[in-house]
C-alpha distance (Angstrom), angle and dihedral (degrees) to the residues before:
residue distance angle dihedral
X1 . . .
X2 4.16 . .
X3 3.39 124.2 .
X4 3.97 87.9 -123.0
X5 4.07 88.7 55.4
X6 3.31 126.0 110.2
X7 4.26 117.6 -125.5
X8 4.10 97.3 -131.7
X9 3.91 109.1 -139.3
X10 3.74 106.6 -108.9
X11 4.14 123.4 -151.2
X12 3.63 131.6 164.8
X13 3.69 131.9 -153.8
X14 3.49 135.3 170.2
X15 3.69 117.7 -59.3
X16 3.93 122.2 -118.4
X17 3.82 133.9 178.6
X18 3.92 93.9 -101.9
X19 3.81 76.9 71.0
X20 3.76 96.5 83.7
X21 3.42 109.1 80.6
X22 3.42 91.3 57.9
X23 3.90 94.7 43.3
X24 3.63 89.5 48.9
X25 3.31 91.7 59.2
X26 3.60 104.6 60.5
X27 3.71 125.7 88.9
X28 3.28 109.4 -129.5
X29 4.02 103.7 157.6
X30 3.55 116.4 121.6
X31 4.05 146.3 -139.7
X32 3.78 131.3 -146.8
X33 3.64 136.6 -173.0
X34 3.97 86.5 -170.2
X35 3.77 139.3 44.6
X36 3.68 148.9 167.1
X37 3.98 114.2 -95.3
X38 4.18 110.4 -176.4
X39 3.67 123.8 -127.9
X40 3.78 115.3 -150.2
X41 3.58 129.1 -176.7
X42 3.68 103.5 -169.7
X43 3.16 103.5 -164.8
X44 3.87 141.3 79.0
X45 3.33 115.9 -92.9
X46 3.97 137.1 -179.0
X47 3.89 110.2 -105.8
X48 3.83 108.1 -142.7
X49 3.38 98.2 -172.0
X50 3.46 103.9 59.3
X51 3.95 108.2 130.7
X52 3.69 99.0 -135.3
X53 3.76 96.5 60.9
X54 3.46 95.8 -110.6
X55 3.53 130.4 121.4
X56 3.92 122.5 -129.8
X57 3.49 142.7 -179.0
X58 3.55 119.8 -108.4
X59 3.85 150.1 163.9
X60 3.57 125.3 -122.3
X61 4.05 119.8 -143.0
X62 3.91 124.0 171.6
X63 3.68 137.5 -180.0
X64 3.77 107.4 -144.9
X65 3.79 123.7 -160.7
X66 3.86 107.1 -129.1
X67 3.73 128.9 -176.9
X68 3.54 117.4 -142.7
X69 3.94 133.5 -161.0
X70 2.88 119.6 -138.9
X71 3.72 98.9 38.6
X72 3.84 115.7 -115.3
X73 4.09 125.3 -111.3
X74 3.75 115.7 -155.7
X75 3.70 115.4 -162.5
X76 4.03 99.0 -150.1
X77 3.58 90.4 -173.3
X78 4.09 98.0 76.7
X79 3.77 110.8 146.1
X80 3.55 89.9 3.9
X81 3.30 120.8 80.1
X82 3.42 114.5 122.1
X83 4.10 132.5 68.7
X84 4.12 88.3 -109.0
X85 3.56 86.0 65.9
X86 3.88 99.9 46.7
X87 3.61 83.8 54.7
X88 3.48 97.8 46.1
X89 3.74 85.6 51.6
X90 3.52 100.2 57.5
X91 3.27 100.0 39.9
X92 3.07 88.6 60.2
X93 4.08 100.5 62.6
X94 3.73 131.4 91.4
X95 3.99 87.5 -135.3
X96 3.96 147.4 -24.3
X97 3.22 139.7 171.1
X98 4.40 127.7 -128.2
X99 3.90 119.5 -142.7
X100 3.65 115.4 -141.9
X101 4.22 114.6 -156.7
X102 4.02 97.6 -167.3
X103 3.98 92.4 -26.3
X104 3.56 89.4 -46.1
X105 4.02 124.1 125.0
X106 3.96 106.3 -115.8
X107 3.38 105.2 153.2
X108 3.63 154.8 0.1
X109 4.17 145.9 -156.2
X110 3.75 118.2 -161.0
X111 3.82 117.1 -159.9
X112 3.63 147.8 -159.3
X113 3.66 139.6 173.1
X114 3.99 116.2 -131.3
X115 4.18 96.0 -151.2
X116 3.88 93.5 -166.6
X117 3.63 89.5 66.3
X118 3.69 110.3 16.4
X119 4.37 101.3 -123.3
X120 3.52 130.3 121.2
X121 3.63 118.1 -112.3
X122 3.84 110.7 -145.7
X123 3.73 92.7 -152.2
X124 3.44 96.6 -177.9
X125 3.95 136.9 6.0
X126 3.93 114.6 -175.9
X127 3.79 124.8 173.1
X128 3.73 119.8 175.1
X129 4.15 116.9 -119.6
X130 3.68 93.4 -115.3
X131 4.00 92.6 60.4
X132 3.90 100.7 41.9
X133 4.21 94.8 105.2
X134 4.22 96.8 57.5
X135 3.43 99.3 65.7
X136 3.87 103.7 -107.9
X137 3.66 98.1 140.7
X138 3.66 88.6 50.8
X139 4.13 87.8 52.7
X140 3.98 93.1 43.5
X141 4.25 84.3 54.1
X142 4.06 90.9 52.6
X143 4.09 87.4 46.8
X144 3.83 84.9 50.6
X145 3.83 96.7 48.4
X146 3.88 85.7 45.4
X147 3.87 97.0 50.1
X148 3.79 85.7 44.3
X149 4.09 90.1 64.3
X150 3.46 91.7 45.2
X151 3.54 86.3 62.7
X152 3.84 97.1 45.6
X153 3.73 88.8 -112.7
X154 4.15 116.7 150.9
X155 3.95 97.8 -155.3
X156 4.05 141.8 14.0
X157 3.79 110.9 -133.4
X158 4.33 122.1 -173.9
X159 3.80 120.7 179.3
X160 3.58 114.6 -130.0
X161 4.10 142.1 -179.7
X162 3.27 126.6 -107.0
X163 4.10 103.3 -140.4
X164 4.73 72.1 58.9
X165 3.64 93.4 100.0
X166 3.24 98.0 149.2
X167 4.12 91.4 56.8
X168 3.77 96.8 35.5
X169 3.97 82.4 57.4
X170 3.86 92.0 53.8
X171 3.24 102.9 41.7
X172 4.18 89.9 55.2
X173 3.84 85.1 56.0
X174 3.57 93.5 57.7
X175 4.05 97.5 48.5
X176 3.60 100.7 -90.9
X177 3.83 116.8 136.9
X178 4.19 126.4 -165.8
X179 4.01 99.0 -104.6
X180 3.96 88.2 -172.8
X181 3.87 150.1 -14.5
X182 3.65 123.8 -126.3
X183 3.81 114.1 -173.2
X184 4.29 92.3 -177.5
X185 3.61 100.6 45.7
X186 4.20 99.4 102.2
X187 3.87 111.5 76.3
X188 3.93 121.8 -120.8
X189 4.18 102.3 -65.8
X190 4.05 132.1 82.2
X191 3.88 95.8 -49.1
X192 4.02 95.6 51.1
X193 3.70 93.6 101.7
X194 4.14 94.7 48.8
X195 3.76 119.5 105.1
X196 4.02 116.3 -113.8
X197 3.90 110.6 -141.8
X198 3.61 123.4 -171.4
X199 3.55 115.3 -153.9
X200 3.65 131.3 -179.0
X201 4.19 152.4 169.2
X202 3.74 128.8 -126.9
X203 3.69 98.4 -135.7
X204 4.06 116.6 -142.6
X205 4.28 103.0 -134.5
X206 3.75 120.8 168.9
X207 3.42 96.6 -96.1
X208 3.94 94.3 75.2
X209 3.38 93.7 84.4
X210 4.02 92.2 -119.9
């Protein structure tokens, strides 16, 4: 951001369905000159290093930084580009959260709560271009982690891609971690050779004795 540019004020109230107009609006597709490519040695192999002296069989997984030219444009908006589907999308959410840049709709977090294991699923996270340097992806994350305690969830998990450099970068800066790598988790189509990542946060709640 320029020294001559105004900070917008940011606020965030609940999200509703009038909300996607606005939200369909916004571009929020992305382009990368870098991504994540995954090494896999399938195999068993003898781990030397193991501190007991014993050998064991393990697999080897590893998340390679790769540049790539030319750069990479991701259309987020795949099977959901018209308004119906917005709506349909948020109405179907337990919770989320809009950001407001000077009464303006920048961004959004969609939530849900999976019972059978008590986390937060950030279903969807959208911030439009024009609002990625003030921080309201980083606000919409805290809103998540707070919703999530409401709900007597311990962690907030999203699933991710790995060619989403840009995201998987962001979300590390804000205390998320990958939690696992799923190479066969995009149907048959143009996104069946990306990389799923799940990432998540432990969430601190009263009951940790902290």
């Amino acid at each position: 951001m320029s020294m001559d540019e105004e900070m917008p004020h940011i606020e965030v109230r609940a999200i509703h369905v009038n909300d996607a107009p606005a939200l369909h609006a916004l571009d929020y597709n992305f382009e990368t000159d870098r991504i994540y490519t995954l090494c896999v040695q399938n195999r068993l192999m003898q781990d030397s290093d193991d501190a007991g002296g014993n050998d064991r069989p393990v697999f080897a997984f590893e998340l390679l930084e790769k540049q790539v030219d030319p750069p990479i444009y991701k259309n987020l908006r795949e099977g959901e580009e018209t308004l119906a589907a917005m709506e349909e999308k948020i109405r179907g959410v337990e919770g989320g959260y809009v950001a407001l840049a000077d009464g303006e709709v920048a961004g959004a977090i969609l939530l849900r709560v999976e019972e059978w294991r008590s986390v937060t699923l950030i279903q969807d996270i959208i911030v439009g271009h024009q609002y990625r340097r003030y921080g309201v992806g980083s606000l919409l994350l805290n809103c998540a982690a707070d919703w999530a305690r409401k709900c007597d969830c311990w962690a907030i998990i999203l699933e991710t891609q790995n060619i989403n450099y840009p995201a998987i970068q962001f979300y590390l800066r804000n205390g998320l971690e990958v939690w696992s790598i799923n190479p066969h988790f995009y149907p048959p189509g143009p996104s069946a050779h990306e990389v799923a990542i799940s990432m998540g946060k432990r969430l601190s709640t009263s009951n940790d004795g902290n």
